[in-house]
DSSP file (Angstrom, degrees, kcal/mol; ACC not computed):
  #  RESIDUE AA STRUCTURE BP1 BP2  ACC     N-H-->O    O-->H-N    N-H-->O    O-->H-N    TCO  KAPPA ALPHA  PHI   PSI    X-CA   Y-CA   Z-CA
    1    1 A X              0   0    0      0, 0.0     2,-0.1     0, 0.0     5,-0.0   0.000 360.0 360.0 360.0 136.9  213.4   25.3  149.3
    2    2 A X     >  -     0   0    0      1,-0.1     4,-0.9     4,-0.0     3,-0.3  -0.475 360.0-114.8 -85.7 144.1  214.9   23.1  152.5
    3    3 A X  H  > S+     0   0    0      1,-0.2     4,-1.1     2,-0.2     5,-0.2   0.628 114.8  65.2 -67.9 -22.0  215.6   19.5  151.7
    4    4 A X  H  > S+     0   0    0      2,-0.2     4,-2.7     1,-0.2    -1,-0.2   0.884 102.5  44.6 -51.8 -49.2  212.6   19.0  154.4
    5    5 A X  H  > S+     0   0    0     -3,-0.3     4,-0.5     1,-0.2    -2,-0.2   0.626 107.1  50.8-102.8   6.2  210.2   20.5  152.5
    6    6 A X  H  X S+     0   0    0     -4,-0.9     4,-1.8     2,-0.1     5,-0.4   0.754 114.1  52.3 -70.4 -29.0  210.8   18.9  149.0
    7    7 A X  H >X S+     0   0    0     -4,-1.1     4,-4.6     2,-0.2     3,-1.5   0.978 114.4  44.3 -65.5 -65.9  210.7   15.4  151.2
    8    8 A X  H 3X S+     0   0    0     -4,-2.7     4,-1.1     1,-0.3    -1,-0.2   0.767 115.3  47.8 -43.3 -30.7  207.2   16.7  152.7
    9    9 A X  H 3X S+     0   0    0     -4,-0.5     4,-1.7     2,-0.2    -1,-0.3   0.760 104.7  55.6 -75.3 -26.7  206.0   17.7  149.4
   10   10 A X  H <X S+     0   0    0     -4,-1.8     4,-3.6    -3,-1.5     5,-0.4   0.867 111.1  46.4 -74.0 -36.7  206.9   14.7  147.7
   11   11 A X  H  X S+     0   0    0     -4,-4.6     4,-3.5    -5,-0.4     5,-0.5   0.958 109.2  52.2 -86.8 -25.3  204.8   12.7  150.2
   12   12 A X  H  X S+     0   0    0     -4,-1.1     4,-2.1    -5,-0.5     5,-0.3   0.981 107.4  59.0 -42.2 -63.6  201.8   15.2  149.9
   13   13 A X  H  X S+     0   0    0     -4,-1.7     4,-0.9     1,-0.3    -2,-0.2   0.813 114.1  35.1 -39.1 -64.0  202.4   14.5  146.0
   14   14 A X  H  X S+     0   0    0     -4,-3.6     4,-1.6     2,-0.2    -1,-0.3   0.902 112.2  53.6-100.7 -21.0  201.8   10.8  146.6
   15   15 A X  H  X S+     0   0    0     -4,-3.5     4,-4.8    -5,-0.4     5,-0.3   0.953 109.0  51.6 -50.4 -59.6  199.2   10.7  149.3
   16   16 A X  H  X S+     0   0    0     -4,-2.1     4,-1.0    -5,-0.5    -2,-0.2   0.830 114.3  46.6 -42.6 -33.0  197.0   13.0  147.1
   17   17 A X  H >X S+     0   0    0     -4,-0.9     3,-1.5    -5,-0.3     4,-0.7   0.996 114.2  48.8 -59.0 -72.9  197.7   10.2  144.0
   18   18 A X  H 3X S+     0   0    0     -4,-1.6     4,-1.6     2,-0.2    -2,-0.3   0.762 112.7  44.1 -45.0 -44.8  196.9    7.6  146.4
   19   19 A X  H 3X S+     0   0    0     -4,-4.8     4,-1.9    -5,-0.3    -1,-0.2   0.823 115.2  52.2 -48.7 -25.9  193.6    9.3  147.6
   20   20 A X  H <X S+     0   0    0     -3,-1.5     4,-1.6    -4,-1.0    -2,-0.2   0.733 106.2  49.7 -99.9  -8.0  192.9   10.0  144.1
   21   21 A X  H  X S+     0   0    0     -4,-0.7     4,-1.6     2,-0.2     5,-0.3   0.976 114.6  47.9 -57.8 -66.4  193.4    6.4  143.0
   22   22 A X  H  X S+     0   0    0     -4,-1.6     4,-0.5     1,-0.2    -2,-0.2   0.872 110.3  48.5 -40.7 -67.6  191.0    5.2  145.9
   23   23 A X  H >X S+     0   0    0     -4,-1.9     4,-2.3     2,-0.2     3,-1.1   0.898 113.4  44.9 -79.6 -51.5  188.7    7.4  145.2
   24   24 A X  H >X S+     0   0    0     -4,-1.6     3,-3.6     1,-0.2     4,-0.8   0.863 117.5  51.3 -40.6 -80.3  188.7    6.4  140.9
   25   25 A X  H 3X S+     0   0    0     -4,-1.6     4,-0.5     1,-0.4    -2,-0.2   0.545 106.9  51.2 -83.3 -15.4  188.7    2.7  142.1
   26   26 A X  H << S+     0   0    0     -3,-1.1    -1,-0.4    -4,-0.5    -2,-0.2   0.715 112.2  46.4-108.3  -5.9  185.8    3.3  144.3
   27   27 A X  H <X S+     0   0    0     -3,-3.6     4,-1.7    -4,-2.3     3,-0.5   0.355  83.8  88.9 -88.1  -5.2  183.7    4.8  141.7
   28   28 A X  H >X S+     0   0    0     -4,-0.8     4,-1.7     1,-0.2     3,-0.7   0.991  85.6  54.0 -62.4 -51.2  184.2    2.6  139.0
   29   29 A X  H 3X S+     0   0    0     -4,-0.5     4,-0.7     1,-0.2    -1,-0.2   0.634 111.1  45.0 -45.3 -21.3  181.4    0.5  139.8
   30   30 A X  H 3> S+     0   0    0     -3,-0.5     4,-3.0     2,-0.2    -1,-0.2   0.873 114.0  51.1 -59.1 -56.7  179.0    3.4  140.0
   31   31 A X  H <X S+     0   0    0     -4,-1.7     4,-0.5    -3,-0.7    -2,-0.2   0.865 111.9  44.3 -66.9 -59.8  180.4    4.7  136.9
   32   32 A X  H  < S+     0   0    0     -4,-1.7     4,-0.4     2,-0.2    -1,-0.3   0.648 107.2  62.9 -40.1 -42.0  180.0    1.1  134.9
   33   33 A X  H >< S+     0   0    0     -4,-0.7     3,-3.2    -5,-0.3    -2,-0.2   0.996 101.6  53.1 -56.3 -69.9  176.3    0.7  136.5
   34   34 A X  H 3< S+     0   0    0     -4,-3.0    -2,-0.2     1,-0.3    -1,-0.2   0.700 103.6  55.5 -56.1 -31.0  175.5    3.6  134.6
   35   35 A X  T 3< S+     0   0    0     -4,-0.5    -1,-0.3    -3,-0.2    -2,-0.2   0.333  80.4 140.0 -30.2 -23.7  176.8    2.3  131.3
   36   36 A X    <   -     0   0    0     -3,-3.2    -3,-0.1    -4,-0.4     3,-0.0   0.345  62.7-101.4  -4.3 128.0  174.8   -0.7  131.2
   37   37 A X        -     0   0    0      1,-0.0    -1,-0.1     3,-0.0     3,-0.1  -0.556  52.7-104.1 -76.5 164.2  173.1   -2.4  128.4
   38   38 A X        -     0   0    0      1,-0.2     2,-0.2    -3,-0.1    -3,-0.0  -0.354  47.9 -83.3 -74.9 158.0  169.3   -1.5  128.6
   39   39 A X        -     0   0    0     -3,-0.0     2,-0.4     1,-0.0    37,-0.2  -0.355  37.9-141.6 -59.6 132.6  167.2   -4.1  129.8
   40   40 A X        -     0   0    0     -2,-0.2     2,-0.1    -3,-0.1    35,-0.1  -0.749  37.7-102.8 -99.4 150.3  166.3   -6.3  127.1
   41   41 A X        -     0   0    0     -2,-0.4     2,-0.6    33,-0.1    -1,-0.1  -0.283  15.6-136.4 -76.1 140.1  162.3   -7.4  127.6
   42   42 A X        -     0   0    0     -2,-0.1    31,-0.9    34,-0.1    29,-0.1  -0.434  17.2-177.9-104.0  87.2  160.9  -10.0  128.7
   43   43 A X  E     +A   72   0A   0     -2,-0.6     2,-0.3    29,-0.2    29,-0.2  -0.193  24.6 163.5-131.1 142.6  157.8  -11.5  126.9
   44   44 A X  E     -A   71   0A   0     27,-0.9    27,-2.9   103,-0.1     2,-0.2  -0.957  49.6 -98.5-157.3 152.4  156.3  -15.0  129.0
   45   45 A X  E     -A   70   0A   0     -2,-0.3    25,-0.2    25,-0.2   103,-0.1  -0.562  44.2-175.1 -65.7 138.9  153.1  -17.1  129.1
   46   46 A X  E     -     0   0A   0     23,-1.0     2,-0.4     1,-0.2    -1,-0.1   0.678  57.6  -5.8-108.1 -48.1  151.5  -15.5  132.2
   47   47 A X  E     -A   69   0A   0     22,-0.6    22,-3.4    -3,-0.1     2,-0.6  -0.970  57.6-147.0-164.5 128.5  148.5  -17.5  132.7
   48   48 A X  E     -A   68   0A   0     -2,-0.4     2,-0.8    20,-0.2    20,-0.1  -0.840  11.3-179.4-127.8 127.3  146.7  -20.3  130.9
   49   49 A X  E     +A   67   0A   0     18,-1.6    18,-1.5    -2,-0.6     3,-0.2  -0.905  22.3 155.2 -99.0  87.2  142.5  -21.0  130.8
   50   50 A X        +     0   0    0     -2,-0.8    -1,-0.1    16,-0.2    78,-0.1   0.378  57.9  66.1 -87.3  10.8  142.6  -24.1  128.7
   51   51 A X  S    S-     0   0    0     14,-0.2    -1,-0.1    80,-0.1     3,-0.1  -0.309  85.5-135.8 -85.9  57.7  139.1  -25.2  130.3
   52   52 A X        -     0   0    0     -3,-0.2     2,-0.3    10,-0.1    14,-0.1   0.639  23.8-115.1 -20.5 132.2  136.5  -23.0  129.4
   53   53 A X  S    S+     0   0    0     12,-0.4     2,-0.2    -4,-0.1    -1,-0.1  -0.543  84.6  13.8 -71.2 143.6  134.5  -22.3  132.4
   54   54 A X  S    S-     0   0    0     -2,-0.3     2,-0.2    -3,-0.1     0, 0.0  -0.457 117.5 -11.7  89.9-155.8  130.6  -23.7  132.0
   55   55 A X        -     0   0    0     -2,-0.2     2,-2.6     1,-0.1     3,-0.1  -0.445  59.0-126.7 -59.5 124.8  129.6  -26.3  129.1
   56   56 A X        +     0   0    0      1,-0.2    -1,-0.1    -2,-0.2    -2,-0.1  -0.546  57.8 141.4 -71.6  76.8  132.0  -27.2  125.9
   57   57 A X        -     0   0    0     -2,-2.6    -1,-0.2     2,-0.1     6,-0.1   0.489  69.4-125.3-102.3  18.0  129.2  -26.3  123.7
   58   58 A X        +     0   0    0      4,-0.1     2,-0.2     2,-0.1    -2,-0.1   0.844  56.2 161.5   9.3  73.8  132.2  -24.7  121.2
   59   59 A X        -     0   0    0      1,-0.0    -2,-0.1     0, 0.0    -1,-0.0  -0.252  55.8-112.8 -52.1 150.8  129.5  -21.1  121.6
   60   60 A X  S >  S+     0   0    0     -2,-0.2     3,-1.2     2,-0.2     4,-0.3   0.856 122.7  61.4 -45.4 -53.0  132.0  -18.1  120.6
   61   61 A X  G >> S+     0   0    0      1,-0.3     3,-1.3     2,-0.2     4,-0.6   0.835  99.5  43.0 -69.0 -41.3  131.4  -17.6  123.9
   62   62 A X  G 34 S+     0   0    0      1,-0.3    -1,-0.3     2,-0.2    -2,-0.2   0.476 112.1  56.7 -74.5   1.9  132.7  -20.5  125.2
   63   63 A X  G <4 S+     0   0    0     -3,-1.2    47,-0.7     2,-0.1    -1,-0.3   0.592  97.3  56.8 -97.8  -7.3  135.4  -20.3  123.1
   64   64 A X  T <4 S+     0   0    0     -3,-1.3    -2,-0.2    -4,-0.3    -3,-0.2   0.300  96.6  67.6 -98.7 -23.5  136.6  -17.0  124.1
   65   65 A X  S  < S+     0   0    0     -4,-0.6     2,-0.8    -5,-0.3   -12,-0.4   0.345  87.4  87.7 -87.9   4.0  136.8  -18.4  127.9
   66   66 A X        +     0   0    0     -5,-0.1    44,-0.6   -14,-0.1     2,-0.3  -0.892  69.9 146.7 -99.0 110.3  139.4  -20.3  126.4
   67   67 A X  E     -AB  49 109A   0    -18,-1.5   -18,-1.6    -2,-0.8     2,-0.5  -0.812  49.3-148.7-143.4 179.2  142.5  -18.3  126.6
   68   68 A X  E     -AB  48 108A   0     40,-1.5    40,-3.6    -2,-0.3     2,-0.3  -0.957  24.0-150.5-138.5 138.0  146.3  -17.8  127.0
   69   69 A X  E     -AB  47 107A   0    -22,-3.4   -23,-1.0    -2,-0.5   -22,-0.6  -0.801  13.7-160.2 -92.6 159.1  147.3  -14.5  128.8
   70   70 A X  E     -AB  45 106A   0     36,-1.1    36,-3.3    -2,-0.3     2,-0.4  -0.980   6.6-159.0-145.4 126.4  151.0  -13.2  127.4
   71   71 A X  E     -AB  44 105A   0    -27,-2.9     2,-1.4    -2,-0.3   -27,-0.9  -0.830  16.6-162.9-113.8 124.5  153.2  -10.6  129.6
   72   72 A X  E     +AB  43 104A   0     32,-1.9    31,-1.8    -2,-0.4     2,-1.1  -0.681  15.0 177.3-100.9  95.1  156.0   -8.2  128.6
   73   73 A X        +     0   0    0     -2,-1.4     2,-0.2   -31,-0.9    -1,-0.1  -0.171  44.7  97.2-107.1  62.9  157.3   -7.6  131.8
   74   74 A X  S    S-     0   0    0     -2,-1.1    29,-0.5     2,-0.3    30,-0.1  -0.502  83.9-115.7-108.7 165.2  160.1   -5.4  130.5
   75   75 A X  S    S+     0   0    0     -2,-0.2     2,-0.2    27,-0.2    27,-0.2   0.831  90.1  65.3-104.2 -10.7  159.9   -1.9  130.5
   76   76 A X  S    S-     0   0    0    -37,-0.2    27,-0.3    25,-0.1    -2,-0.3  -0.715  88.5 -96.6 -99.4 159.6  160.1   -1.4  126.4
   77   77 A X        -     0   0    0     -2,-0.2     2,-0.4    25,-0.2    24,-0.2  -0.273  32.0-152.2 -76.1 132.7  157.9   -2.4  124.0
   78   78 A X  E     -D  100   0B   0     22,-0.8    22,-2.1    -2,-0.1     2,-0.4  -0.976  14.5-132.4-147.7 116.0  158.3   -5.8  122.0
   79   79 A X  E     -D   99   0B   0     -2,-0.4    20,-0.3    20,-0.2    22,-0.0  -0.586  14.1-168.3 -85.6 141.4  157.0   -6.4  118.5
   80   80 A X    >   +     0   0    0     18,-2.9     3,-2.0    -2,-0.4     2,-0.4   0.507  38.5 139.3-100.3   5.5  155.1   -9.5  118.0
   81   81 A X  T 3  S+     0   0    0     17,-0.6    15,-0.2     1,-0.3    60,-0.1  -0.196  76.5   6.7 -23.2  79.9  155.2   -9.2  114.7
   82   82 A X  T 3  S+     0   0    0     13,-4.1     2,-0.4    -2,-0.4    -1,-0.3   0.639  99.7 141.7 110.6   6.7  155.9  -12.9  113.0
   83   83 A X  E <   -E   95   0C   0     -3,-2.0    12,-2.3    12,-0.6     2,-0.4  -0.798  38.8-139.5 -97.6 136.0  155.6  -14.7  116.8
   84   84 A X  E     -EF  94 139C   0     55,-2.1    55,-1.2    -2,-0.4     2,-0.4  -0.793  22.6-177.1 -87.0 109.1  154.0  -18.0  117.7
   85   85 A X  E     +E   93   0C   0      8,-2.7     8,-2.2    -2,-0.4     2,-0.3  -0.980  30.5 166.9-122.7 123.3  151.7  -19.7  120.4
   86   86 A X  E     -E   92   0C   0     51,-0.5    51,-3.5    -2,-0.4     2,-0.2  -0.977  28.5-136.3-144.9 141.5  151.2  -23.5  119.7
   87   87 A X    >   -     0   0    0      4,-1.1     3,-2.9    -2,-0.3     4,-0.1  -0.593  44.6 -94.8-104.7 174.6  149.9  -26.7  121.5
   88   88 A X  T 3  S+     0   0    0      1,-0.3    -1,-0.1    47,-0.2    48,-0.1   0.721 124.5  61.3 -54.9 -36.2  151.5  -30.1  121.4
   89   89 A X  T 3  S-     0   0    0     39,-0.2    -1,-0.3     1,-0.1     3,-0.1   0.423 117.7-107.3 -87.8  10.4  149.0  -31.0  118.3
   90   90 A X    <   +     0   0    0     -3,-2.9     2,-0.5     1,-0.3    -2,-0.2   0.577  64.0 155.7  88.1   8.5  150.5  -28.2  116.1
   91   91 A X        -     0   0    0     37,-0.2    -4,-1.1    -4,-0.1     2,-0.5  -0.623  34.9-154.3 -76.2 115.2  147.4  -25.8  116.3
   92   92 A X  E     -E   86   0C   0     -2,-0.5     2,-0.4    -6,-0.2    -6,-0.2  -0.905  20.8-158.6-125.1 142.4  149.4  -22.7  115.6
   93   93 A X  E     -E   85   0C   0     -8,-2.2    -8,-2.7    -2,-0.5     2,-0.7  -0.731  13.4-158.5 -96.2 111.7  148.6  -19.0  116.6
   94   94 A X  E     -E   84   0C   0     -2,-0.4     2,-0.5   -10,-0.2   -10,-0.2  -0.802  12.4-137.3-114.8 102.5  150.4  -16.5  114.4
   95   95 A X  E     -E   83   0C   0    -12,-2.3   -13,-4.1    -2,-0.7   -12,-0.6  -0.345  22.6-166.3 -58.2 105.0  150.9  -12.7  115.9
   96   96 A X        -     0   0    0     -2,-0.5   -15,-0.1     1,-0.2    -1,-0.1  -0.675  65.7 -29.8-101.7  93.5  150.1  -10.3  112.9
   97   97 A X  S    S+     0   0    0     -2,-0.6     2,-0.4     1,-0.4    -1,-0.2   0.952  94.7 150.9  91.6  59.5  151.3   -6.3  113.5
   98   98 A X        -     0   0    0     -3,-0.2   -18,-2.9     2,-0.0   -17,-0.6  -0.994  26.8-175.6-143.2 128.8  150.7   -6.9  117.1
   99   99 A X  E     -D   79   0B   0     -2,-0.4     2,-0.7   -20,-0.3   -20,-0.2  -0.998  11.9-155.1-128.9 131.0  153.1   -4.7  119.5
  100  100 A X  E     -D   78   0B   0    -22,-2.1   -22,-0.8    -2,-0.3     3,-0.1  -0.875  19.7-132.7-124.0 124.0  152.7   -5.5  123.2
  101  101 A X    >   -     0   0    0     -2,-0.7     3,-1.2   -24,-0.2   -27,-0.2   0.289  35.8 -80.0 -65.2 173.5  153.8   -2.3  125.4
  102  102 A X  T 3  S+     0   0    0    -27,-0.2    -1,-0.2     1,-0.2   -27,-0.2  -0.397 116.3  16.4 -63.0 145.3  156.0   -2.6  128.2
  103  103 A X  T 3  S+     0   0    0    -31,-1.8    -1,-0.2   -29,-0.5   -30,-0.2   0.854 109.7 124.7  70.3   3.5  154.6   -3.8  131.5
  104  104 A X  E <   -B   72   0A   0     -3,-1.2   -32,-1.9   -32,-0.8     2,-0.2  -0.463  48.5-151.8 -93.7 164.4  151.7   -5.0  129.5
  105  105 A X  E     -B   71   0A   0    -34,-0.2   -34,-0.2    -2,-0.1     2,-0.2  -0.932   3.3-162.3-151.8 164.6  149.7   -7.9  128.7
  106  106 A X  E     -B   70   0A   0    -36,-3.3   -36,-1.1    -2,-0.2     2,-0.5  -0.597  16.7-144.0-118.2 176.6  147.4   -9.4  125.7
  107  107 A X  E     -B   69   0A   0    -38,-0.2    13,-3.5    -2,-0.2     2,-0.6  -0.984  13.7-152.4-149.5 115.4  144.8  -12.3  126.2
  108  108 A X  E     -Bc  68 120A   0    -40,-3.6   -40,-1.5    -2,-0.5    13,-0.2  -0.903  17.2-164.4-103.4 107.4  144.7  -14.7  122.9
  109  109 A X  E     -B   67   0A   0     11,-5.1    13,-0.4    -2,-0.6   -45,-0.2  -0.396  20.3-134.1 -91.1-178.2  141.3  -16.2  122.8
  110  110 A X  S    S+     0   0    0    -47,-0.7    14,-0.4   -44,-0.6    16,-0.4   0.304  81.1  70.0-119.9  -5.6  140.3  -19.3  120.7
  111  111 A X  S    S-     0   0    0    -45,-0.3    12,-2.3    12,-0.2    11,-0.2  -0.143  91.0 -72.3-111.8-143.0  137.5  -17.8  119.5
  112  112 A X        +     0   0    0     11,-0.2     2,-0.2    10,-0.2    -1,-0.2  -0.707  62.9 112.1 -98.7 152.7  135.9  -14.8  117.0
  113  113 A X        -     0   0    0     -2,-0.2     2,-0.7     8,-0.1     8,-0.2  -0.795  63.6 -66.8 167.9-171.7  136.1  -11.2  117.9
  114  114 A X        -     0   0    0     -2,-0.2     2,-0.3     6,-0.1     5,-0.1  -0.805  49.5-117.2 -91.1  85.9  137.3   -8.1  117.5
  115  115 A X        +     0   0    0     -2,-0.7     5,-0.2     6,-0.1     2,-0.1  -0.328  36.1 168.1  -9.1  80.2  141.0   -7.3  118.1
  116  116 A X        -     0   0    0      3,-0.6     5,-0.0    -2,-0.3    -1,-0.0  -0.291  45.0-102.8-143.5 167.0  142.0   -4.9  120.7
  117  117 A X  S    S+     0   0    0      1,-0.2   -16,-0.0    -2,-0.1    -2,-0.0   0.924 130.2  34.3 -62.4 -44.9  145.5   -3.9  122.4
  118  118 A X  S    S+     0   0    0    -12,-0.2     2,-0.4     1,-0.1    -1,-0.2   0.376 122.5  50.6-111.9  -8.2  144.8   -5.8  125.3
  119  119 A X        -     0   0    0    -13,-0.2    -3,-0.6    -5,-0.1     2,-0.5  -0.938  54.0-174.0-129.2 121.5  142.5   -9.1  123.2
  120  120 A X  B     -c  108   0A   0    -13,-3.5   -11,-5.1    -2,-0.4     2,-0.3  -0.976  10.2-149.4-121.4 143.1  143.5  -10.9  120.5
  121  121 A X        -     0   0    0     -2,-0.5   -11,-0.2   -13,-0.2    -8,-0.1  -0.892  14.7-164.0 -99.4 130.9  141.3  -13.5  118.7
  122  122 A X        -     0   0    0    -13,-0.4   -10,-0.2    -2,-0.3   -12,-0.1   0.660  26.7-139.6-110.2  17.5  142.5  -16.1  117.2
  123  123 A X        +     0   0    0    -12,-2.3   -11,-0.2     1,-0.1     2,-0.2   0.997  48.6 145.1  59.5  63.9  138.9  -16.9  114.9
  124  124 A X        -     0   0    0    -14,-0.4    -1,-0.1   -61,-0.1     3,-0.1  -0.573  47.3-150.3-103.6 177.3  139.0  -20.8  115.4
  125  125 A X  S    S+     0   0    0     -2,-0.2     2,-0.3     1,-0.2   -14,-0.1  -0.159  78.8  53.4-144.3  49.3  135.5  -22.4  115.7
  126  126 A X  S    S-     0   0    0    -16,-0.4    -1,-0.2   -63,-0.1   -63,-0.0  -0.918  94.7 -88.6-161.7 157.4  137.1  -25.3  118.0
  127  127 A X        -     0   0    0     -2,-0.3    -2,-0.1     1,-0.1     3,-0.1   0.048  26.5-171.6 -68.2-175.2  139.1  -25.5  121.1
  128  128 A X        +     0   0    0      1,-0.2     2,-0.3     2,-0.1   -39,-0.2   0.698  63.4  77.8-141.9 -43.0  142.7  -25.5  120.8
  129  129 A X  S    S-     0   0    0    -80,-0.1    -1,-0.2     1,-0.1     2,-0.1  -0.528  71.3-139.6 -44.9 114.1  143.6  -26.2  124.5
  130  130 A X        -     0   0    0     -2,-0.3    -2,-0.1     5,-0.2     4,-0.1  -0.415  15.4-155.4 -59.1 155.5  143.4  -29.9  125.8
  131  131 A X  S    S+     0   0    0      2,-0.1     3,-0.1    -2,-0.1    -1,-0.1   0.511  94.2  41.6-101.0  -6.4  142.0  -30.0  129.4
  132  132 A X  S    S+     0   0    0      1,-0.3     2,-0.3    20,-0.1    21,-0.2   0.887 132.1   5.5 -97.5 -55.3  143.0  -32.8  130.8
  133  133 A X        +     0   0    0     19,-0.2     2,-0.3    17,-0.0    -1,-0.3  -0.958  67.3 118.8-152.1 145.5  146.9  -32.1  129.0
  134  134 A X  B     -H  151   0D   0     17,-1.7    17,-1.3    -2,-0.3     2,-0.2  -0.994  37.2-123.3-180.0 171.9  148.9  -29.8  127.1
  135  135 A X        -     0   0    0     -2,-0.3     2,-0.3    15,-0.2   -47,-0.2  -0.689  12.6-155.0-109.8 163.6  151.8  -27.4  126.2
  136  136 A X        -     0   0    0     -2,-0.2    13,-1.1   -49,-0.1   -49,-0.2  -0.781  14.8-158.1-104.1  96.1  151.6  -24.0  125.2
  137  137 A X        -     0   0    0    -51,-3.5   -51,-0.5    11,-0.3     2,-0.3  -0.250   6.2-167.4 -68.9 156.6  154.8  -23.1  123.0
  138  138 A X        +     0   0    0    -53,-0.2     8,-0.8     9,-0.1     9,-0.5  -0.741  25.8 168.9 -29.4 103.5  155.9  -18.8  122.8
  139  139 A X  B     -FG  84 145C   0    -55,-1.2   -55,-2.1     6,-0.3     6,-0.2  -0.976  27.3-113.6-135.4 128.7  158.5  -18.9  119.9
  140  140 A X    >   -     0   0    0      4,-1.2     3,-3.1    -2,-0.3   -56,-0.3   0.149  37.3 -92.1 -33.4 157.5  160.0  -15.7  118.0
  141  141 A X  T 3  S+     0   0    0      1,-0.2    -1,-0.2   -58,-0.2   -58,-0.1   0.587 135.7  48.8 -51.9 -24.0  159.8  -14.4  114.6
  142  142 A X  T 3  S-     0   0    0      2,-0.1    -1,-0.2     1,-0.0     3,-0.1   0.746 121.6-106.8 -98.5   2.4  163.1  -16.7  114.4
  143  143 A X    <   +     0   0    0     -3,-3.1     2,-0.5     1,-0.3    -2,-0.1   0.337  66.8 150.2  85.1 -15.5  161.5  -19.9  116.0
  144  144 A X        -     0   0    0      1,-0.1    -4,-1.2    -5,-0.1     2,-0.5  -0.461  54.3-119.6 -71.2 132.4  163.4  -19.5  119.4
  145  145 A X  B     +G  139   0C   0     -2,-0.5    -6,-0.3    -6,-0.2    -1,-0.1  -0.519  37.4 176.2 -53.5 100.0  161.6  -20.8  121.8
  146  146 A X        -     0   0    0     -8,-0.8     2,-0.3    -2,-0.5    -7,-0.1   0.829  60.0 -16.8 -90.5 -48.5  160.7  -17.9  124.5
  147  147 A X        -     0   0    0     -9,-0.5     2,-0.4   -11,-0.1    -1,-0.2  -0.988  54.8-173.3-165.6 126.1  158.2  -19.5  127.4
  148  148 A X        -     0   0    0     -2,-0.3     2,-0.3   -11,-0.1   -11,-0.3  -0.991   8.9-159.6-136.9 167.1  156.1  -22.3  127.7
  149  149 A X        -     0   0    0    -13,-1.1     2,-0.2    -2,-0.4  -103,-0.0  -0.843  15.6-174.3-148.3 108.1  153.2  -23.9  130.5
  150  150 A X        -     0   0    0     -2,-0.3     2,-0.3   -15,-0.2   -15,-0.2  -0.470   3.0-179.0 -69.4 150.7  152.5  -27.2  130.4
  151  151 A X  B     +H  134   0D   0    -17,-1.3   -17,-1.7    -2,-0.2   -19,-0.1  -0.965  45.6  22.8-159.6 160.2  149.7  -29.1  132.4
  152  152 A X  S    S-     0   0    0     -2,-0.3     2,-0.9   -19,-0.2   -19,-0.2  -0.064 112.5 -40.6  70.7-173.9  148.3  -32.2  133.1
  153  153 A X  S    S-     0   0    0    -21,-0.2     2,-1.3     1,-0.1     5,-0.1  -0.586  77.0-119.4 -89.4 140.6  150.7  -35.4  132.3
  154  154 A X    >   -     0   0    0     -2,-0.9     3,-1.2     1,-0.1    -2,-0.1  -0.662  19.8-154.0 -84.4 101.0  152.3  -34.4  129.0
  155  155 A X  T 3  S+     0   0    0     -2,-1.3     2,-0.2     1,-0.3    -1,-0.1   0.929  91.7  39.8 -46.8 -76.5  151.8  -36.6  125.6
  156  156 A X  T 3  S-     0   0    0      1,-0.2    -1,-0.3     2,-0.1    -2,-0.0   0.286 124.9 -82.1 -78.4  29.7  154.6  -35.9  124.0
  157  157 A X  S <  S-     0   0    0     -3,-1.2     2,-0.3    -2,-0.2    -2,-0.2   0.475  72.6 -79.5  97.0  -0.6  157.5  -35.7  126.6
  158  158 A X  S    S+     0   0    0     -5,-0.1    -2,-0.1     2,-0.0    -3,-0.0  -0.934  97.2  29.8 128.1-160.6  157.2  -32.7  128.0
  159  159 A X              0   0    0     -2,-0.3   -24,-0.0     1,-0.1   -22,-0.0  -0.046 360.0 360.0 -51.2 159.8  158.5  -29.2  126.7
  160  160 A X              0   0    0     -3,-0.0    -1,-0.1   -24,-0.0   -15,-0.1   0.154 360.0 360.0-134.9 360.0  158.6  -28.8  122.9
């Protein structure tokens, strides 16, 4: 081999290194995306009826038009198992065996009924929701606090 074409080869040698370095470097990010931790869910107060529509005659019925909608808008499944929904005066809402799918949501009424994936009761026979003001709390089987929705001017300071 001519001392020309070990020089030529050596620089083939290292372009081809250097191409294959770019090309690693330009794929890590791809490569890393796909590694990802899964998407962890997200569970939030969606929507809050705390004035029952028509007359406060505390009716089942009208107690069931009192509600709090709750959204997992995650794509897995979230157990609610041991989880909380409370207003500002300590009326507390305990989720028992209650698993809320991905991409879902459940509607916690204040009155009696029948339990369904998509209705939860929470068998009171009084409202639970202020109208004029109040919090709604979300808090884990550990107490953290996840979501809350406030309205009206707020008694106790605000968020709890």
């Amino acid at each position: 081999m001519s001392a020309f074409a070990s020089v030529t080869a050596r620089r083939l040698a290292a372009a081809a290194l250097v191409a294959g370095a770019l090309v690693s470097v330009l794929t890590l990010p791809a490569s890393a995306a796909d590694h990802a931790r899964p998407e962890r869910p997200k569970v939030q107060i969606s929507d809050v009826q705390y004035d029952s529509p028509g007359r406060d005659d505390r009716s089942n019925r009208s107690l069931n038009r009192e509600w709090v909608v709750i959204t997992n808008t995650g794509r897995r499944a979230v157990n609610l198992d041991g989880w909380t929904l409370k207003d500002e005066d300590g009326t507390t809402y305990t989720f028992d065996h209650y698993r809320l799918e991905g991409r879902a949501t459940v509607r916690v009424h204040t009155g009696h009924g029948r339990d369904t994936d998509s209705d939860l009761y929470q068998d009171r026979r009084h409202y639970v929701w202020d109208n004029r003001s109040d919090t709604a709390t979300l808090r884990n089987d550990h107490g953290r606090r996840i979501d809350s929705e406030s309205w009206g001017h707020h008694r106790h300071g605000g968020h709890r």
